[in-house]
C-alpha positions in Angstrom: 226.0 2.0 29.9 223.0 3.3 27.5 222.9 7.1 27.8 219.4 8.5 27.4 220.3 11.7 25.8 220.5 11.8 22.3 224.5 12.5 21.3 225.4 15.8 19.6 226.4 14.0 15.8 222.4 12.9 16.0 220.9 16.1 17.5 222.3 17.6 14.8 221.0 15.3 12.4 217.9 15.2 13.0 217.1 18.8 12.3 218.4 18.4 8.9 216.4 15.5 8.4 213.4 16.9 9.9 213.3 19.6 7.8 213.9 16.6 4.7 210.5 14.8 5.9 208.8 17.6 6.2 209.6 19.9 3.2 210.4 17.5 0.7 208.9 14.3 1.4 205.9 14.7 3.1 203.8 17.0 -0.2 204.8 14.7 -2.5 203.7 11.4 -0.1 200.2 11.0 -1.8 201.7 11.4 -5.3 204.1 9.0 -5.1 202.0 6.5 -3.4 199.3 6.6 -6.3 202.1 6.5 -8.8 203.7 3.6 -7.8 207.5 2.8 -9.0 207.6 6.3 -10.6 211.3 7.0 -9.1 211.6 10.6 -6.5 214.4 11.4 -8.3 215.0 15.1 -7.5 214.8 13.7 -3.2 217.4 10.7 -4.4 219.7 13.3 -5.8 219.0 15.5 -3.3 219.7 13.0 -0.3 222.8 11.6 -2.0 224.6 15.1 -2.2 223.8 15.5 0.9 224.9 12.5 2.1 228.5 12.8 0.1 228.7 16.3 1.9 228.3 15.2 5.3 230.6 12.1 4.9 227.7 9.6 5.7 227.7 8.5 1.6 230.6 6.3 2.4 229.9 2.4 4.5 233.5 1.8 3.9 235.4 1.0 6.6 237.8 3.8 8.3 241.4 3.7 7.8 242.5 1.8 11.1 245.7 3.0 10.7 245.5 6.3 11.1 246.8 7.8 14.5 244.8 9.3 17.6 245.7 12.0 20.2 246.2 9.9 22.9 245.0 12.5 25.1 242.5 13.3 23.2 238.9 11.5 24.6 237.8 8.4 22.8 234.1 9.0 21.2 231.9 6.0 22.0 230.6 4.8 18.8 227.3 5.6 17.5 226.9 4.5 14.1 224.1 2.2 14.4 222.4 4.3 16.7 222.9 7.1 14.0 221.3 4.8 11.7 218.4 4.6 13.6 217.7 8.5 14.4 217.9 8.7 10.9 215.6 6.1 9.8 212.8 6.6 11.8 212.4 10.5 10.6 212.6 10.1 7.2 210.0 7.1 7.6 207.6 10.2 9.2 208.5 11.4 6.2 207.6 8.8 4.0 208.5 5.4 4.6 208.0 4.3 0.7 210.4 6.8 -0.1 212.5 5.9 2.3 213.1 3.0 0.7 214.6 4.5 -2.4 217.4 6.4 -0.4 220.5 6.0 -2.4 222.6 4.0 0.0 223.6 0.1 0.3 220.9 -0.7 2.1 220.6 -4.7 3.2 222.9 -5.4 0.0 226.0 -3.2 1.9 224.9 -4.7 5.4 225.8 -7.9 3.8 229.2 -6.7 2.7 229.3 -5.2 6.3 228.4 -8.3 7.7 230.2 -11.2 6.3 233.2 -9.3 3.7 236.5 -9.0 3.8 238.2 -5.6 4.4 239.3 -5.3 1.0 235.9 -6.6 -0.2 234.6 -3.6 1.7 236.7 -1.5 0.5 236.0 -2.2 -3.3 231.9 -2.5 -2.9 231.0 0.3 0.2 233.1 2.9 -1.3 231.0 3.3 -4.3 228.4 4.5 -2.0 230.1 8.2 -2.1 230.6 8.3 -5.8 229.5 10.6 -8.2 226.2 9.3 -8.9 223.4 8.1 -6.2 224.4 4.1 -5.9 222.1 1.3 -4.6 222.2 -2.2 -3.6 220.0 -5.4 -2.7 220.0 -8.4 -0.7 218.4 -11.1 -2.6 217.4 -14.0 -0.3 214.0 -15.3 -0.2 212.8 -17.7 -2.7 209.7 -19.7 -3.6 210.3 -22.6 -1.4 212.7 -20.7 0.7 210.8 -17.7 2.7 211.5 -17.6 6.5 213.3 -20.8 6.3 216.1 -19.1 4.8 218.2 -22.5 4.9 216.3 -24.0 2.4 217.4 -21.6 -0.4 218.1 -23.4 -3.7 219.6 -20.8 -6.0 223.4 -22.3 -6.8 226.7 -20.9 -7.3 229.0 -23.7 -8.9 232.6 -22.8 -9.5 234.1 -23.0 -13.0 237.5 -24.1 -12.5 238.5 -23.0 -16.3 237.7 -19.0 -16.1 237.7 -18.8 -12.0 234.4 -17.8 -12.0 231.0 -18.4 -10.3 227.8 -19.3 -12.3 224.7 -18.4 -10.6 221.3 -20.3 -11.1 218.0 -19.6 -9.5 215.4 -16.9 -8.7 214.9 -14.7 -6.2 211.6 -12.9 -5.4 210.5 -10.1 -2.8 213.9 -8.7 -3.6 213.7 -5.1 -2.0 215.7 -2.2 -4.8 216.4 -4.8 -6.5 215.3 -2.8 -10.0 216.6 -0.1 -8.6 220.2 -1.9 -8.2 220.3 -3.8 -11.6 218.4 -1.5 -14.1 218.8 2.1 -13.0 222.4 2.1 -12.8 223.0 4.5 -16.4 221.0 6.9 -14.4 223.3 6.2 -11.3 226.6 4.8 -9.9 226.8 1.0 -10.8 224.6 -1.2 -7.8 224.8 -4.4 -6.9 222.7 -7.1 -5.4 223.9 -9.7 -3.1 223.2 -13.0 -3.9 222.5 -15.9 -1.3 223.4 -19.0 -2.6 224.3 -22.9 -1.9 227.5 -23.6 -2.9 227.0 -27.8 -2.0 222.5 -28.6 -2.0 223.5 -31.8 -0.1 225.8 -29.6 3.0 223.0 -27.8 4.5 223.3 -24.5 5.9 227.0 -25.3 5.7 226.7 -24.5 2.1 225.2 -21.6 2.1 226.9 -18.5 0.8 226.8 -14.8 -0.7 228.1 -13.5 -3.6 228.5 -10.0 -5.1 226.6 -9.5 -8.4 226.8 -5.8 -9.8 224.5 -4.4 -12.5 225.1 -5.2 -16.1 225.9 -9.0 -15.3 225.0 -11.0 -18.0 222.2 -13.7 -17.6 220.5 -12.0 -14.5 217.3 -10.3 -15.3 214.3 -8.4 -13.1 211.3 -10.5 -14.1 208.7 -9.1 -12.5 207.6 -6.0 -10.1 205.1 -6.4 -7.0 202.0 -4.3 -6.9 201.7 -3.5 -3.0 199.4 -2.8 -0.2 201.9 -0.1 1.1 205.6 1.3 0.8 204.2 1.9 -2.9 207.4 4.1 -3.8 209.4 1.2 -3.2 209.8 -1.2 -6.1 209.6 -5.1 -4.9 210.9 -7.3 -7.5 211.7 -10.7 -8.4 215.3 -11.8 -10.2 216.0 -14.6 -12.5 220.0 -15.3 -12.4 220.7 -17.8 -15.3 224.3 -18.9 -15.6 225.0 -15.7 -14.5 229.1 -15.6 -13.7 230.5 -13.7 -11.7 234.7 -13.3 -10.8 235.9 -15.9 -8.3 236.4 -13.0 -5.5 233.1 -12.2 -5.2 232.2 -14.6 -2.6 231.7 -13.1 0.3 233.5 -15.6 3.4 234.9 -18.8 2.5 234.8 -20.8 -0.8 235.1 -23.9 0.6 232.5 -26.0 2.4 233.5 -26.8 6.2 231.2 -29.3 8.8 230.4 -25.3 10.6 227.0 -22.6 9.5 229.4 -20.3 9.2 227.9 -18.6 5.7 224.5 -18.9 7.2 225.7 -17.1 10.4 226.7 -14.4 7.9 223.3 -14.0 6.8 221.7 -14.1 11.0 224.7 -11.2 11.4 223.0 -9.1 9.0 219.7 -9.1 10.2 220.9 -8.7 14.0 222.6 -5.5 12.8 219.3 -4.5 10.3 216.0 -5.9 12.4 216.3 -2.6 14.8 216.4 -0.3 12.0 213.2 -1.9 10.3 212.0 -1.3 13.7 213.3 2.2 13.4 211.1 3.2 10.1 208.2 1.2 11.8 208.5 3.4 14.7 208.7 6.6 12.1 205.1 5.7 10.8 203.6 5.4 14.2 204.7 8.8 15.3 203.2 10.1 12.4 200.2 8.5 12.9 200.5 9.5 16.1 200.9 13.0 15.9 198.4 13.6 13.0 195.7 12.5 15.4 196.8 14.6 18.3 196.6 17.6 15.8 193.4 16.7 14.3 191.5 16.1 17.8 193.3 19.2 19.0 191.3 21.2 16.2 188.3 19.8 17.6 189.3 21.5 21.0 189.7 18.0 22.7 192.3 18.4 25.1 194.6 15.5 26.0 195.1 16.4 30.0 198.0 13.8 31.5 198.4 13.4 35.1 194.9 13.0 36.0 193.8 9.4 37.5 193.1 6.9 34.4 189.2 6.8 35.4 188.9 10.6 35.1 189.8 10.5 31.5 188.1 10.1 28.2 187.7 7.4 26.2 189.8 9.1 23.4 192.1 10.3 25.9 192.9 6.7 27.6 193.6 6.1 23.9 195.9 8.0 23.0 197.7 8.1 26.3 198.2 4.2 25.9 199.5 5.1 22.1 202.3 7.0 23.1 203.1 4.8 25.6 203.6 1.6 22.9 205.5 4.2 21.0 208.1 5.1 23.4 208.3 1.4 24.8 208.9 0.6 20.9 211.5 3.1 20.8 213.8 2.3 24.1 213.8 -1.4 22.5 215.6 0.0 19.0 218.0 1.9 21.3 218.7 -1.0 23.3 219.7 -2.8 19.7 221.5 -0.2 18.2 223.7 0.6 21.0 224.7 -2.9 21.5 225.5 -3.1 17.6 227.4 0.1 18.0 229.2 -1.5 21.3 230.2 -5.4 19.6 227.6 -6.5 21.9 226.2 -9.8 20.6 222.7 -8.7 20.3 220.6 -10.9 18.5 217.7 -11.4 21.0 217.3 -7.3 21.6 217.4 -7.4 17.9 214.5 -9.6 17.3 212.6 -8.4 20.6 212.8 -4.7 18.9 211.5 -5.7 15.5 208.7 -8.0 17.3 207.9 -4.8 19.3 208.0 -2.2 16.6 205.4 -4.7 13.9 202.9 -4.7 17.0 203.0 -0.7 17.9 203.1 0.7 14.2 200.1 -1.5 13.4 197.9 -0.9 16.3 198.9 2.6 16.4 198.0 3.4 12.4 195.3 1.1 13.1 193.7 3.3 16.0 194.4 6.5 14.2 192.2 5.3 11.7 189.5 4.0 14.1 189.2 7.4 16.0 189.2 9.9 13.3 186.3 7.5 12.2 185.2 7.9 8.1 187.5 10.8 7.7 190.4 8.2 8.4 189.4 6.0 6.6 189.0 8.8 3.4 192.1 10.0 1.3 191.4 13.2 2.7 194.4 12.6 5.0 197.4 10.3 5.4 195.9 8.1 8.3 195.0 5.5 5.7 198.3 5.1 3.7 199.8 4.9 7.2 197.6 2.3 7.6 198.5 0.0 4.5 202.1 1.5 4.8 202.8 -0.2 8.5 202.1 -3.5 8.1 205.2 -4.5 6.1 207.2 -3.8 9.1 205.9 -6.9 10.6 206.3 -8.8 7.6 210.2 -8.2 6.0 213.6 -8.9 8.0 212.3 -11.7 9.3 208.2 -11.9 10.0 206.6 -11.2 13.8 206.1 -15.6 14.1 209.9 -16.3 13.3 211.2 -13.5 15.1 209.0 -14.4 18.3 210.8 -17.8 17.4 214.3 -16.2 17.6 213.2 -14.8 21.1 211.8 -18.1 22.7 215.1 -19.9 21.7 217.1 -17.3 23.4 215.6 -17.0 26.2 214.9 -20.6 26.8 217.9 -21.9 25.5 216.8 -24.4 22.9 218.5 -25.1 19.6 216.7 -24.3 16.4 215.4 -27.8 15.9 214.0 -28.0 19.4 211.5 -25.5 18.9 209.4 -24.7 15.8 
């Protein structure tokens, strides 16, 4: 059963991380916005002590064997929901800069997702090194955007050496600079490569493979100038017979008549579209709450309980804001619990990230609207809250393909059935 109140661990989260968003992320918001790719570096240091100090720098999995008090209670598991808390504060924070949080990221979802234990092991433990660490997950291609079976990059084996060479290019590749070039200043990243081990098997063929920084023939071509999450570099990746060592392959190396490597990649984004949602939801509130504050300077009073005819105009607006937002927000929960309880989960997952694109772009966009010219100035964040939401409906998966995921669920038709 989903409890409503928020679990200790998280409550006591979220005050740190409050105080994060507020004290050092949101004065530097603007800067970093108009100086895009310039890297936060004193908040990615920052975040990823404090991340090693509270044991959340680590993805790796827990030692299984370690023994329990039987009599002591068994904690239901919270991790994704965790996630999610956490997300959608320091995206009120700033979402851009969210995205530069030393961590794994969709790279060590993958590994999550489709690795072995010891692969896990070897790649997540990293995360709670020394030195902040980031990873990627480089899917979509030219040809291959939400029809993510349609990838072309190739991973041919080379029976001599045991290794994999890697061809292709991969573009909208999210830290992927971050997790190739910046790792003298920080722990060695990696980017996870999806690739077709057969062109002629289909999605059969599909797999990932491990590729850390300093490989030899892959190379960060190009970086995207962007409407919003402006902190966040975007970038494409050219791998030319770049090799990498024959256990890198995340699931099996052999092709089989099942879609068992694509699955891999669908598991990942079940587990990851509620906390895109999550930093969606993060922008709204702020949105959100900067125009409760700014009409409340204006003395106009926002009075619930009273009949919906009795109110304002700007009062039936607002009132119907909050009410997307918290809608938005029992969806994630729904997600992330069911991620947290081996629930398969893959319609609440897409229903949340369909949810959360909608709300964070009407919200910013009737923040703006209200406060009139003065949101639509620099003067305040309104605007970059504005450009910054509208991603949200666009990676992980875009609003039409996710709405796609949705209507095969619930009607029970097969991919190729409905398009």
């Amino acid at each position: 059963m989903i409890e409503f109140e928020t679990p200790k661990p998280i409550a006591q989260q979220q005050y740190v991380l409050q105080t994060v968003a507020e004290n050092m992320m949101r004065p530097v918001s603007r800067y970093f916005d108009e100086h895009e790719h310039e890297i936060p570096w004193d908040y990615i240091n920052f975040m990823h002590q404090a991340m090693k100090a509270s044991g959340a720098g680590s993805l790796a999995p827990k030692d299984e064997k370690k023994e329990q008090d039987p009599n002591k209670p068994k904690r239901p598991p919270i991790g994704y929901q965790l996630l999610a808390h956490m997300l959608e504060i320091i995206s009120w924070g700033d979402v851009g800069m969210y995205l530069v949080t030393p961590g794994g990221g969709l790279g060590a979802a993958a590994v999550q997702a489709a690795g072995s234990p010891e692969q896990k092991k070897k790649f997540l433990a990293r995360f709670a090194g020394e030195k902040p660490t980031f990873a990627a997950m480089c899917m979509t291609e030219a040809n291959a955007g939400s029809d993510t079976s349609a990838i072309r990059t190739t991973a041919v084996l080379d029976e001599k050496t045991n290794e994999w060479v890697l061809n292709g290019e991969k573009i909208f590749v999210t830290a992927g600079d971050k997790a190739l070039t910046e790792y003298e200043q920080s722990g060695k990243g990696f980017i996870v490569v999806w690739a077709t081990i057969d062109p002629e098997a289909g999605r059969a063929g599909m797999r990932s493979f491990v590729v850390e920084a300093g490989t030899p023939g892959v190379k960060v071509t190009k970086l995207e100038h962007k409407l919003g999450i402006r902190c966040s570099d975007t970038a494409s990746i050219v791998l030319q017979d770049a090799r990498v060592p024959y256990d890198h392959i995340l699931g099996s190396p052999t092709v089989e008549k099942t879609t068992k490597g694509f699955k891999g990649a669908m598991a990942t984004f079940d587990a990851t579209r509620p906390l895109v949602a999550a930093t969606g939801i993060g922008v709204a509130r702020a949105a959100l709450e900067e125009v409760k504050k700014m009409l409340a300077e204006q003395g106009v009073e926002i009075r619930y309980g009273l009949p919906r005819q009795k109110l304002t105009n700007v009062e039936r607006e607002v009132i119907d804001m909050e009410v997307m937002l918290r809608s938005a927000w029992l969806m994630v929960i729904k997600a992330v619990w069911m991620a947290d309880n081996r629930k398969p989960n893959a319609l609440e997952s897409s229903m949340s990230k369909v949810k959360a694109g909608d709300v964070v772009t009407k919200i910013t966009q009737k923040a703006v609207e209200l406060m009139g010219p003065l949101g639509y100035t620099r003067d305040t964040l309104l605007e970059k809250w504005f450009r910054d939401a509208k991603i949200t409906d666009i990676y992980e998966g875009t609003g039409q393909i996710n709405r796609l995921v949705v209507a095969r669920h619930i009607l029970g038709y097969r991919g190729r059935d409905l398009r």
